[in-house]
DOKOLZA-907618 format. One line per 10 residues: their letters; for each residue z, y, x of N, C-alpha, C. Coordinates in nm, 3 decimals. Last residue first. Example, Ala and Ser with C-alpha at 12.3 -4.5 7.8 and 13.67 -1.06 7.14 Angstrom:
BEGIN
SA = 0.708,-0.225,1.285,0.714,-0.106,1.367,0.787,0.003,1.290  0.780,-0.569,1.319,0.780,-0.450,1.230,0.780,-0.330,1.320
This chain:
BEGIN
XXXXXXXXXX = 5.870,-1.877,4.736,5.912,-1.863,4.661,6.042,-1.836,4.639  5.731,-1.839,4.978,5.712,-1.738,4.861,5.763,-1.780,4.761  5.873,-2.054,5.089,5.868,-1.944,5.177,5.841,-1.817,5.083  5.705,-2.269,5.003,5.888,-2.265,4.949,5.889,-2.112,5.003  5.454,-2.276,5.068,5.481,-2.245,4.948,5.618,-2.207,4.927  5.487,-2.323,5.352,5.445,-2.190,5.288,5.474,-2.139,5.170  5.572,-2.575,5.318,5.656,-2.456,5.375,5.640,-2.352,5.388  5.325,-2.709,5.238,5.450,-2.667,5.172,5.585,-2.610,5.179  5.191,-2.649,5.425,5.116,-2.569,5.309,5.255,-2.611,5.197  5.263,-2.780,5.655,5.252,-2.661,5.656,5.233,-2.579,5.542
XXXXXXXXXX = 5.247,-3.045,5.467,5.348,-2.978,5.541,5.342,-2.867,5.587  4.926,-3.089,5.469,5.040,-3.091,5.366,5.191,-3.011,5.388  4.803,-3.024,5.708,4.747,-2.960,5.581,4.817,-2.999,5.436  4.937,-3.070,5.950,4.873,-2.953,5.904,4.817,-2.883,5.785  5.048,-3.307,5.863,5.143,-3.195,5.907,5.071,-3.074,5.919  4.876,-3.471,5.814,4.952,-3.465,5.665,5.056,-3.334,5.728  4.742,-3.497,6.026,4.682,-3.428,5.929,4.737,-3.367,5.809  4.946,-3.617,6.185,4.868,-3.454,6.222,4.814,-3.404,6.111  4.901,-3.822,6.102,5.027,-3.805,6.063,4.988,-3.605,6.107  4.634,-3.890,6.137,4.678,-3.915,5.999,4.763,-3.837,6.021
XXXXXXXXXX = 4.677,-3.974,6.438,4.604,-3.869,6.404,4.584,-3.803,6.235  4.854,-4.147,6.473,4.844,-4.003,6.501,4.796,-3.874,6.450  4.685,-4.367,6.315,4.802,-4.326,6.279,4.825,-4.134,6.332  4.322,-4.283,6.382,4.425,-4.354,6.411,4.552,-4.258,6.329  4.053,-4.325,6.181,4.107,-4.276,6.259,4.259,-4.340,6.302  3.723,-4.297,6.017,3.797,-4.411,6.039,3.902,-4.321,6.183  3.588,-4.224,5.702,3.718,-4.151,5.786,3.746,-4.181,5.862  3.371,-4.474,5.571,3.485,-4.346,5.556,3.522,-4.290,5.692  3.107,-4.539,5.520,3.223,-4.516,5.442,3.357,-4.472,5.434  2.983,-4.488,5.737,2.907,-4.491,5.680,3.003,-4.481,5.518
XXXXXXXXXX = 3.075,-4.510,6.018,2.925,-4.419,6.013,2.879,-4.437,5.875  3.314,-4.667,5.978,3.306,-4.548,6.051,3.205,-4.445,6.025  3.213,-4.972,5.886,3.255,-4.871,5.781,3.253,-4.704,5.852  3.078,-5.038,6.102,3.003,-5.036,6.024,3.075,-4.911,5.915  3.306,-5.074,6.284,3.150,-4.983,6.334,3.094,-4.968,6.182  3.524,-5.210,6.170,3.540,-5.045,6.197,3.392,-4.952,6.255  3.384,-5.482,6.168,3.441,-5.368,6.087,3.445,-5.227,6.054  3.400,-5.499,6.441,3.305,-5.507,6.365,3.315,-5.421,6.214  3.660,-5.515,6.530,3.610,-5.387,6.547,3.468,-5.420,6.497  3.774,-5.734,6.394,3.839,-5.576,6.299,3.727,-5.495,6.331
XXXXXXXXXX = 3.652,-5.933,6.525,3.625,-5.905,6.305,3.668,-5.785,6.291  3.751,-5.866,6.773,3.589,-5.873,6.776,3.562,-5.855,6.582  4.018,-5.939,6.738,4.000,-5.821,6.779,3.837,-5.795,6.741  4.100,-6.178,6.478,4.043,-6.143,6.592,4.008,-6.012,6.630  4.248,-6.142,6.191,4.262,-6.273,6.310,4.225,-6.202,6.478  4.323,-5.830,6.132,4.272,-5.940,6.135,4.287,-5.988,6.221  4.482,-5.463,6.049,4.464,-5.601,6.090,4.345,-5.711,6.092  4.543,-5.135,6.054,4.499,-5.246,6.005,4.450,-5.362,6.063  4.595,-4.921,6.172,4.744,-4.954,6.046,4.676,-5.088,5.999  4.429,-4.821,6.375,4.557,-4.888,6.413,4.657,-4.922,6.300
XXXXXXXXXX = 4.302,-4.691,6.159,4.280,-4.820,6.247,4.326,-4.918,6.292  4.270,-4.656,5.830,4.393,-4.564,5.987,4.314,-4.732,6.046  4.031,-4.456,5.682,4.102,-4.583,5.730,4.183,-4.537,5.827  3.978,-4.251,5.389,4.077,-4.234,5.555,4.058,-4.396,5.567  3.772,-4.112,5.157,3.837,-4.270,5.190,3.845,-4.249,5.360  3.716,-3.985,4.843,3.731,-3.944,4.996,3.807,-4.064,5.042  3.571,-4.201,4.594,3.668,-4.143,4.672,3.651,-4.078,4.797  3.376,-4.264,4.458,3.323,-4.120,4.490,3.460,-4.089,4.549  3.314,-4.491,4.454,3.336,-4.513,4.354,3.376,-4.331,4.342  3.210,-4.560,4.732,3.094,-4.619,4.552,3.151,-4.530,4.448
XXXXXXXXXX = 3.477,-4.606,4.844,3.388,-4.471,4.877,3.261,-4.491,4.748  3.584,-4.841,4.706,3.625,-4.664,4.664,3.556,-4.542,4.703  3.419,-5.034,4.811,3.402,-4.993,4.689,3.521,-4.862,4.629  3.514,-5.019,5.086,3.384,-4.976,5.057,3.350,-4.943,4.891  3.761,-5.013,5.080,3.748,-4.927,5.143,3.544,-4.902,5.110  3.777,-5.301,4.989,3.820,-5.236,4.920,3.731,-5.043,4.941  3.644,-5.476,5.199,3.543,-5.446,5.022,3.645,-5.322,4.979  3.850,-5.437,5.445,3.689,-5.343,5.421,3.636,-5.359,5.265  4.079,-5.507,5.333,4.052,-5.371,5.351,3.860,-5.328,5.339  3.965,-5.770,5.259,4.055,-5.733,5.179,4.069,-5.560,5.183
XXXXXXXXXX = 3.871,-5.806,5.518,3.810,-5.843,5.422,3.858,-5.801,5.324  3.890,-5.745,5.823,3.743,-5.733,5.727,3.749,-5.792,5.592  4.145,-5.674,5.790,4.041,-5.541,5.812,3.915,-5.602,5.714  4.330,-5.822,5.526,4.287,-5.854,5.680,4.175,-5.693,5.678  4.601,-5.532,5.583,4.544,-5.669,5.593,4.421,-5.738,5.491  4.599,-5.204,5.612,4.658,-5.340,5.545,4.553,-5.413,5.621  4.537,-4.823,5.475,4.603,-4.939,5.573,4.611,-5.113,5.537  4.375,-4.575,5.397,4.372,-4.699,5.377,4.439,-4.792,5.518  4.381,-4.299,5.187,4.436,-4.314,5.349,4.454,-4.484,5.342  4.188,-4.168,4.955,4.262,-4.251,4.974,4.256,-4.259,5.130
XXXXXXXXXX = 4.115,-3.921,4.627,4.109,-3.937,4.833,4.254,-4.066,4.851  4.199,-3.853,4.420,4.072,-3.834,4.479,4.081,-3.908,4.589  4.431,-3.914,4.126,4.429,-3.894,4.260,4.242,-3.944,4.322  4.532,-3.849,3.911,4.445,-3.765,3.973,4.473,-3.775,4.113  4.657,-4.044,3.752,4.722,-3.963,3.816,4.665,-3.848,3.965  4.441,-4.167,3.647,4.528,-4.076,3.554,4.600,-4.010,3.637  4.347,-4.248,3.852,4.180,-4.175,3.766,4.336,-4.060,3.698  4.433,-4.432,3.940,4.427,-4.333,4.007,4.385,-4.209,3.930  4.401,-4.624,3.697,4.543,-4.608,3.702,4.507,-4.417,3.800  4.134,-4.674,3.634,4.174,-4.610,3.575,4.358,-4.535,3.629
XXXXXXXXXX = 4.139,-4.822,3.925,4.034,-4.699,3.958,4.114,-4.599,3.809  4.299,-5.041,3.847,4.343,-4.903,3.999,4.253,-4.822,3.962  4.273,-5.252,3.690,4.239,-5.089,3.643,4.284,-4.995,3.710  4.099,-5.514,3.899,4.208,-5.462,3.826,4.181,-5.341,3.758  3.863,-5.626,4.062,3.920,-5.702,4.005,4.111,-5.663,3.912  3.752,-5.414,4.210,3.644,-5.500,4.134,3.759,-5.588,4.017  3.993,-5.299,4.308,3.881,-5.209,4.241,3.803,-5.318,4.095  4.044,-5.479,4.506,4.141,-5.431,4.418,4.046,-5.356,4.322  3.868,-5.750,4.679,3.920,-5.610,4.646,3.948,-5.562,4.528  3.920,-6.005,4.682,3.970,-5.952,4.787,3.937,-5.817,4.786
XXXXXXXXXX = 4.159,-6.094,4.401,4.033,-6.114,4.502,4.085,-6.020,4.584  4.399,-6.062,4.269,4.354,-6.174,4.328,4.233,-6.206,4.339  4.666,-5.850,4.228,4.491,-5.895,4.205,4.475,-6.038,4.284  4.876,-5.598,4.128,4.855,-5.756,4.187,4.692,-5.760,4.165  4.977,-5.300,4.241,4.869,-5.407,4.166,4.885,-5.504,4.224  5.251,-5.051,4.235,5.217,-5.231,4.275,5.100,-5.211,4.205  5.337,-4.754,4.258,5.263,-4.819,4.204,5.238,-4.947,4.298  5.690,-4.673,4.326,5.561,-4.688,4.390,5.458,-4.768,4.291  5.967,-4.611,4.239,5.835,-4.637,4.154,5.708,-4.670,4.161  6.121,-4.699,4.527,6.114,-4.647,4.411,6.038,-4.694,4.320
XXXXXXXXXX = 5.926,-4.862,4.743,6.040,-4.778,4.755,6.013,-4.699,4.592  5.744,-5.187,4.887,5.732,-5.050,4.811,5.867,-4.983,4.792  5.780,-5.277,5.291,5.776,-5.280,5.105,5.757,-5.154,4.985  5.745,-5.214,5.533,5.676,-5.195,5.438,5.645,-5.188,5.263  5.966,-5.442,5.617,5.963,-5.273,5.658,5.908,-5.195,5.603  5.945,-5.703,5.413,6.092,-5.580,5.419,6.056,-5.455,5.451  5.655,-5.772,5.291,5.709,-5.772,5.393,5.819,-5.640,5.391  5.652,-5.849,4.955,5.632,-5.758,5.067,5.694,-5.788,5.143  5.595,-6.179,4.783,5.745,-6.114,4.807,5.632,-5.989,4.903  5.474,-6.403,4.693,5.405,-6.264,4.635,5.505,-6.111,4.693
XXXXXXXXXX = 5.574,-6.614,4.883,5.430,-6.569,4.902,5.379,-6.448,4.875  5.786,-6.634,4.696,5.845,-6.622,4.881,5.640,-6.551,4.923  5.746,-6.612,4.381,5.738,-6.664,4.510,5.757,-6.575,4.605  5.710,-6.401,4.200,5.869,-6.478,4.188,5.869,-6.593,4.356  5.419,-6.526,4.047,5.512,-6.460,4.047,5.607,-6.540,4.050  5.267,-6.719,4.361,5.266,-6.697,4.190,5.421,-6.620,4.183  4.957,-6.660,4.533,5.132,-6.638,4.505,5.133,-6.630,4.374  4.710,-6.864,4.641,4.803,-6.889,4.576,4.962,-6.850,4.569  4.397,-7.016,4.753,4.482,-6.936,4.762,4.571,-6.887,4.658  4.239,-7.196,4.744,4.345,-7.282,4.727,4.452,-7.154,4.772
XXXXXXXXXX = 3.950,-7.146,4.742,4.049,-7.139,4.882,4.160,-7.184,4.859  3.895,-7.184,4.488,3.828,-7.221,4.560,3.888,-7.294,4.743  4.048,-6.956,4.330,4.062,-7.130,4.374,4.040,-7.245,4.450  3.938,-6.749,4.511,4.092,-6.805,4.536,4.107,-6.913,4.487  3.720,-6.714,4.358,3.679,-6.744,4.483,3.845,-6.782,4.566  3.794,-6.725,4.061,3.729,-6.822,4.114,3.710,-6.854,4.275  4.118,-6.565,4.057,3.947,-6.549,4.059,3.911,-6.668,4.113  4.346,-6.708,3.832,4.338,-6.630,3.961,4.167,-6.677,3.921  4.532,-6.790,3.651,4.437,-6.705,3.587,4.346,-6.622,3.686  4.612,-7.029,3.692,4.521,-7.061,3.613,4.418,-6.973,3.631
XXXXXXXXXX = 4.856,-7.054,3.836,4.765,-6.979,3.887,4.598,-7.009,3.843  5.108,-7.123,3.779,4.996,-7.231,3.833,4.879,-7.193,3.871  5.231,-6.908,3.678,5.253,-6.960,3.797,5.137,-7.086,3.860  5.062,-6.617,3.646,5.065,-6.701,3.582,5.111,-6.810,3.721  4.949,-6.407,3.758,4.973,-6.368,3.672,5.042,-6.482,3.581  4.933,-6.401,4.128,4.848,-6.444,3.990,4.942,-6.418,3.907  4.884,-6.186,4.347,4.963,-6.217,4.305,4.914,-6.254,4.189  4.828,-5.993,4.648,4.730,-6.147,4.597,4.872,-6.162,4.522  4.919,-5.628,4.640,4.923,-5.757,4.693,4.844,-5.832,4.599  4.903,-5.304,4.703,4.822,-5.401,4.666,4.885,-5.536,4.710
XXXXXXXXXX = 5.046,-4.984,4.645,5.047,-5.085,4.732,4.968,-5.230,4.606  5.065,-4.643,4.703,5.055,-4.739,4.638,5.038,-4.857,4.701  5.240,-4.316,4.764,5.170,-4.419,4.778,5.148,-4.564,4.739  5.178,-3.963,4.705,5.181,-4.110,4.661,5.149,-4.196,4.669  5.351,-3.707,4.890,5.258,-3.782,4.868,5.228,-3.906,4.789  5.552,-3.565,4.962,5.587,-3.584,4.792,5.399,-3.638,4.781  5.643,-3.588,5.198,5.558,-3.483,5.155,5.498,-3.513,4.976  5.769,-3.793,5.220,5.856,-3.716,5.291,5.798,-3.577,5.236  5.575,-4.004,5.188,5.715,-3.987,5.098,5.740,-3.856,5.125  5.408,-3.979,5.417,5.371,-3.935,5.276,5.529,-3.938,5.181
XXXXXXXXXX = 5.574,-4.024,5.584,5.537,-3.921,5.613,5.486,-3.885,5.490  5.638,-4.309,5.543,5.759,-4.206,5.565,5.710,-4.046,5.523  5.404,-4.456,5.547,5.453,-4.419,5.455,5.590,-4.264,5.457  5.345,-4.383,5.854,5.218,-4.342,5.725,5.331,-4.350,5.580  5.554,-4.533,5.987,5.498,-4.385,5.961,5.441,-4.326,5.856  5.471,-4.795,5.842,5.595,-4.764,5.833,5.598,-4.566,5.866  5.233,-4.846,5.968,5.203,-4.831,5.822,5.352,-4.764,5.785  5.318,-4.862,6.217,5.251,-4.762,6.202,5.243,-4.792,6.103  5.466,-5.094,6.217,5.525,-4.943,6.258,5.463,-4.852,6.241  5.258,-5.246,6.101,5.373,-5.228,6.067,5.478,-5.122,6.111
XXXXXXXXXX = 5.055,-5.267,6.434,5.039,-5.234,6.266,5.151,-5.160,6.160  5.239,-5.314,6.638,5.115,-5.189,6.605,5.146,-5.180,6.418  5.360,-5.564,6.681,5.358,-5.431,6.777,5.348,-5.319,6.741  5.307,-5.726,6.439,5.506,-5.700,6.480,5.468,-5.557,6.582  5.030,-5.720,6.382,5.128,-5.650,6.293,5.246,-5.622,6.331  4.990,-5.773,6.688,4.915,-5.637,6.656,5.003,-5.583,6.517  5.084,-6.101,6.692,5.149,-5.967,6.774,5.070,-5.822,6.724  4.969,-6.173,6.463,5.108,-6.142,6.455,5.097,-6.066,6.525  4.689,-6.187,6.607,4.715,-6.141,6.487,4.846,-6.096,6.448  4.752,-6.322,6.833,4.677,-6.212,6.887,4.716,-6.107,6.713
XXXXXXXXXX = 4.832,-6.573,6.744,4.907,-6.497,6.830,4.842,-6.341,6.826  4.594,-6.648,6.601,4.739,-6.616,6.516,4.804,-6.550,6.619  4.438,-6.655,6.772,4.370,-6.562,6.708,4.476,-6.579,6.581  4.543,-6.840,6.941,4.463,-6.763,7.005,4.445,-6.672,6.922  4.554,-7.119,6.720,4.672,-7.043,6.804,4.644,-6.908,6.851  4.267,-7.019,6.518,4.348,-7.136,6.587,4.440,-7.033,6.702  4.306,-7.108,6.135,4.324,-6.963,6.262,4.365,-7.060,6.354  4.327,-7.261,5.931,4.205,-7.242,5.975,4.169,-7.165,6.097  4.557,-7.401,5.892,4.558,-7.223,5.824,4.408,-7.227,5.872  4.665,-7.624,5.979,4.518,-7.612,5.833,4.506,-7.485,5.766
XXXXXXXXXX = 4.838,-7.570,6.203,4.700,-7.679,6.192,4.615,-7.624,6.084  5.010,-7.422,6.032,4.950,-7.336,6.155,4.794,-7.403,6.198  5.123,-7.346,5.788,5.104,-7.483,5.837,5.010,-7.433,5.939  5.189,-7.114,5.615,5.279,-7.234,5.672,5.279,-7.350,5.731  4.990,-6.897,5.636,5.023,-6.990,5.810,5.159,-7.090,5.804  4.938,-6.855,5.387,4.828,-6.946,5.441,4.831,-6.972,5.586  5.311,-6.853,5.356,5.175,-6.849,5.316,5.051,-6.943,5.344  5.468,-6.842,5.641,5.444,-6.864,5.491,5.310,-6.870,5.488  5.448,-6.824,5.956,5.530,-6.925,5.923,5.548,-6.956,5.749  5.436,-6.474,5.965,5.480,-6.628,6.064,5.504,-6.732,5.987
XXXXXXXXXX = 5.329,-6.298,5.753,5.438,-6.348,5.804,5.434,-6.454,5.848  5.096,-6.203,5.573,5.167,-6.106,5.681,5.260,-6.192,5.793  5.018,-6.324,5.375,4.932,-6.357,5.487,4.975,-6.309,5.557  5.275,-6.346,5.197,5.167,-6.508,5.174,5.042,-6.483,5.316  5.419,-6.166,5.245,5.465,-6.314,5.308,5.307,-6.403,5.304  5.231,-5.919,5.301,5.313,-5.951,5.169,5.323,-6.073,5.276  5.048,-5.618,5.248,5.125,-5.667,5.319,5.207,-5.723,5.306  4.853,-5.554,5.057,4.858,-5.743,5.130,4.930,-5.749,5.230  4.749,-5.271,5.203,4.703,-5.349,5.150,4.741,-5.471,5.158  4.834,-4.934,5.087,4.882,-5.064,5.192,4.844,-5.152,5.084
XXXXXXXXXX = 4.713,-4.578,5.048,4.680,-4.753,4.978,4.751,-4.844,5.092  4.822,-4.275,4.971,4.802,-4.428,5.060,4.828,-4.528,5.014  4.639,-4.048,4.800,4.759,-4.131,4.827,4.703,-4.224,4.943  4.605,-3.689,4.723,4.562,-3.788,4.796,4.665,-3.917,4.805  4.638,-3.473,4.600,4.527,-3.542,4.538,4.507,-3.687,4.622  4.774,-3.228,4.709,4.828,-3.371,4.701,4.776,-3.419,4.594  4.581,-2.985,4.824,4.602,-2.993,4.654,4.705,-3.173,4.618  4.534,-3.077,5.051,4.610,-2.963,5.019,4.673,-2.998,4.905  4.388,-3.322,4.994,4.534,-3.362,5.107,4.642,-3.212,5.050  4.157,-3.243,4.922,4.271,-3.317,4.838,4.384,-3.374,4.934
XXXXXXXXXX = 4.073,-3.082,5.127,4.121,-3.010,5.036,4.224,-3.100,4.933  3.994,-3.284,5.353,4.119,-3.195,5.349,4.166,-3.129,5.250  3.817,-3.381,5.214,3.943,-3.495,5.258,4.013,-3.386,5.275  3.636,-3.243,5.193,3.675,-3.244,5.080,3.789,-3.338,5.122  3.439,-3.187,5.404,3.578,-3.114,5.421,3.671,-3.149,5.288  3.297,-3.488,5.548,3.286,-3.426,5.425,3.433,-3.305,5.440  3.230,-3.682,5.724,3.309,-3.569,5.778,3.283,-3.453,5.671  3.164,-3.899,5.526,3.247,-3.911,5.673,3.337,-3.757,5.696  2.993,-3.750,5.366,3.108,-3.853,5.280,3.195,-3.828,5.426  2.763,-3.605,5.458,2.818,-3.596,5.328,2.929,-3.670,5.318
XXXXXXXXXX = 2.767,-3.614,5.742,2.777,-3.474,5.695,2.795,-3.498,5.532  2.731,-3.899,5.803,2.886,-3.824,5.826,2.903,-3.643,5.752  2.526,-3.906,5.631,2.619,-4.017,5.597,2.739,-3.929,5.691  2.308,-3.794,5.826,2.375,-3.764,5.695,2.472,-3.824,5.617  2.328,-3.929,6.081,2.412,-3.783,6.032,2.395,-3.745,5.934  2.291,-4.191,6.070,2.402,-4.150,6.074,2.452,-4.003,6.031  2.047,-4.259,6.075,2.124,-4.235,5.911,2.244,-4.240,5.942  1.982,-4.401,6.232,1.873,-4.311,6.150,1.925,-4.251,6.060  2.135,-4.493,6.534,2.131,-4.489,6.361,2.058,-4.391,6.293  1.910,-4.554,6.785,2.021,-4.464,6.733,2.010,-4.498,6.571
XX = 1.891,-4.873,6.933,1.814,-4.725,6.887,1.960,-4.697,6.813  1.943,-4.984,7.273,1.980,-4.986,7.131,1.934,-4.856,7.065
């Protein structure tokens, strides 16, 4: 296999850019959870209330639940704690139409017959993950948030640079997202282990392509190290002079 021709400038400008750490200092940075919501997170709603015509066969729903009940969800459950805890801000994305019949959803969700309308069991967050306080919600309804809402103006006002990206599914909903914020000149974290899909073989496809080329790609641990070296230390410095 030949070597990427274009790997090391792609990690020396955006990947391993030092500018992720400085907007972590300066809390320029938030966490995005993506769709962690009944309509694709949860056993038994959504597009798995019917396990036959979800399109996922047994093998690759088992394999999917167990990674959010084992992995995922405890670890997006860190990631948030830790940014709360450091007066970090984090935001959250769910598929939610604007309208109950869902007139006003994107063409490629009609298509799929995909469908939470406000006030449904579908548009609801999953309990461990849910948002807390004021947290910024977008609803949207494609599969990335950027192309299809005013997140870029909403971040834009509350100056935020740099995003730590968790959620559901990896390849599809996380990766357009995660690719059109790095376009869009964000510093962009994936946590690995905070993100999902049907099959082990779609996430780590995924994670090769975006890794060498759009962002950050790392594990929970290693996130939570970061927000303790370069948020947490730098605000126990600050209280310390003051």
């Amino acid at each position: 296999m030949h070597e990427d021709p274009l790997k090391t400038v792609y990690h020396e400008s955006i990947v391993d850019n030092p500018g992720h750490f400085s907007q972590l200092i300066n809390h320029n940075t938030a966490l995005l959870c993506i769709d962690l919501q009944y309509l694709d997170a949860v056993e038994g709603y959504g597009v798995f209330r019917d396990p036959e015509t979800s399109g996922v066969p047994k093998e690759g729903r088992d394999y999917y639940f167990s990674r959010l009940q084992n992995t995922v969800l405890p670890n997006v459950r860190k990631l948030q704690e830790a940014f709360r805890e450091n007066h970090l801000e984090v935001a959250h994305t769910r598929i939610q139409a604007l309208t109950r019949d869902g007139r006003d959803r994107s063409a490629g969700h009609k298509r799929l017959n995909l469908l939470a309308a406000p006030g449904s069991q579908e548009a609801k967050f999953v309990e461990s993950v849910a948002p807390a306080g004021d947290e910024v919600v977008v609803n949207k309804t494609a599969s990335g948030v950027f192309s299809s809402t005013n997140f870029n103006y909403v971040l834009a006002n509350m100056g935020i640079n740099a995003l730590f990206v968790c959620g559901v599914y990896t390849n599809e909903c996380v990766e357009t997202t995660v690719r059109a914020a790095s376009d869009l000149g964000f510093f962009v974290t994936m946590i690995d282990d905070a993100c999902a899909t049907v099959t082990p073989e779609l996430h780590q496809a995924s994670i090769a392509t975006l890794k060498d080329r759009y962002a950050r790609v790392i594990t929970t641990e290693e996130a939570l190290e970061d927000i303790e070296r370069f948020v947490h230390g730098q605000n126990v410095f600050e209280r310390s002079q003051g």
